[in-house]
C-alpha positions in Angstrom: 15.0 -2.4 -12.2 13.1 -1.1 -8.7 12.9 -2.8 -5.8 10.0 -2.6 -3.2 10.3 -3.5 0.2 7.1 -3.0 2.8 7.2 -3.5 6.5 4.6 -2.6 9.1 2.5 -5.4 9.1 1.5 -7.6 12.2 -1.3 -9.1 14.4 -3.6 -6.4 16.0 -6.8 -6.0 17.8 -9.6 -4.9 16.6 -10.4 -1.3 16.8 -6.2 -1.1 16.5 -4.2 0.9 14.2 -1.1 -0.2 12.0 1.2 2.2 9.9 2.3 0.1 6.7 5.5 1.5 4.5 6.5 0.4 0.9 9.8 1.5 0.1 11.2 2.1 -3.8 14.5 1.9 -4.7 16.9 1.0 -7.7 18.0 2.8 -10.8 17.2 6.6 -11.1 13.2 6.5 -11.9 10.1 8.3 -11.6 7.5 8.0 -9.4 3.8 7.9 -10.6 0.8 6.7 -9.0 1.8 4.6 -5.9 -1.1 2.0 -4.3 -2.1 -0.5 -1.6 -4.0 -3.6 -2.7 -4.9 -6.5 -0.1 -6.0 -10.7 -0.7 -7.9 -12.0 1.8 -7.4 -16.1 1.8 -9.9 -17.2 -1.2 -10.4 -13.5 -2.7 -9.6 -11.6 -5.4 -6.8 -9.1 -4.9 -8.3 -5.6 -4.4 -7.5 -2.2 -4.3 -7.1 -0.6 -0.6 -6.4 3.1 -1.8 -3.9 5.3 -4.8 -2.4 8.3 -4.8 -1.2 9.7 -7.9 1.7 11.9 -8.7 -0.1 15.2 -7.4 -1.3 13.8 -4.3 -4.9 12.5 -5.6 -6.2 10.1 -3.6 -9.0 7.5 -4.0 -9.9 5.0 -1.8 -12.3 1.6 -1.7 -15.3 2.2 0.3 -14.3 -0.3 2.6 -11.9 1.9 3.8 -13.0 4.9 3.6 -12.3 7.0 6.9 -10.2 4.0 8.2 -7.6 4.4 6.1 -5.1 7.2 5.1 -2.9 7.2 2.2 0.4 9.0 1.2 3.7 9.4 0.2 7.3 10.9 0.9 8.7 11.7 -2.9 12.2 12.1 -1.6 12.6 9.1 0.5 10.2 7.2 -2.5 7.7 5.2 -0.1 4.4 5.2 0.2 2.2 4.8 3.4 -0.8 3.3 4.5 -2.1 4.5 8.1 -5.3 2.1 9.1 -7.3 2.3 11.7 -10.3 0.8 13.6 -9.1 -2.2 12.1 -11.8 -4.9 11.7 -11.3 -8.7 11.3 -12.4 -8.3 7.9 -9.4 -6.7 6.9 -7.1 -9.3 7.7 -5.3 -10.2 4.5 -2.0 -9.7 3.0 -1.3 -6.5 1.6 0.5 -5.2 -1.2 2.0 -1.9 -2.5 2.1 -1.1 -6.1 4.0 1.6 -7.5 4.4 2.6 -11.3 7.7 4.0 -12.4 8.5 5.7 -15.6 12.2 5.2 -16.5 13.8 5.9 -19.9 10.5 7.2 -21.6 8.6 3.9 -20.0 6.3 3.8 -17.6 6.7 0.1 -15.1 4.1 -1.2 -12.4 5.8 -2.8 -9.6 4.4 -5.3 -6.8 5.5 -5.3 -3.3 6.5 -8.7 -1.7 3.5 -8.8 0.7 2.6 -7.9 4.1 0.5 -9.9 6.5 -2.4 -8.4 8.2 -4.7 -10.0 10.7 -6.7 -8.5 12.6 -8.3 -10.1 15.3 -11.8 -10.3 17.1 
């Protein structure tokens, strides 16, 4: 079983930054491709930006230039770094990390972190 906890989310300007962290932790696992996805009130949950195993990264368009993904294998969290934040990316954001353990791979939600970003 693996455990996520995130923190850095909050109420900032627009045109402000924010640093959110997603933290893995449980039984002895492996980390694979880790994510950020976000659901704005009345939208489908989307993706925000991945990085796999290697250090690939791929992000929506959305964000692209804003937004800064990446990971710390030994302390097993992955980051989001946003910036110029727009009220349009107010939303609650989640990480998602997939985990092989005993031969198995797992795909893990975060709890959540609220976003808003205002005008």
């Amino acid at each position: 079983q693996v455990q996520l906890v995130e923190s850095g989310g909050g109420l900032v300007q627009a045109g402000g930054s924010l640093r959110l962290s997603c933290a893995a932790s449980g039984s002895k696992f492996s980390l694979n491709h880790m994510g950020w996805y976000r659901q704005a009130p009345g939208q489908q949950r989307e993706l925000v930006a991945v990085i796999t195993s290697s250090g690939i990264t791929n992000y929506a368009d959305s964000v692209k230039g804003r937004g800064t993904i990446s990971r710390d294998n030994a302390k097993n969290t992955v980051y989001l770094q946003m910036n110029s934040l727009k009220p349009e990316d107010t939303a609650v954001y989640y990480c998602n990390i997939n985990v092989g353990w005993s031969g198995v791979n797992y795909n893990y939600w975060g709890q959540g972190t609220q976003v808003t970003v205002s005008s």
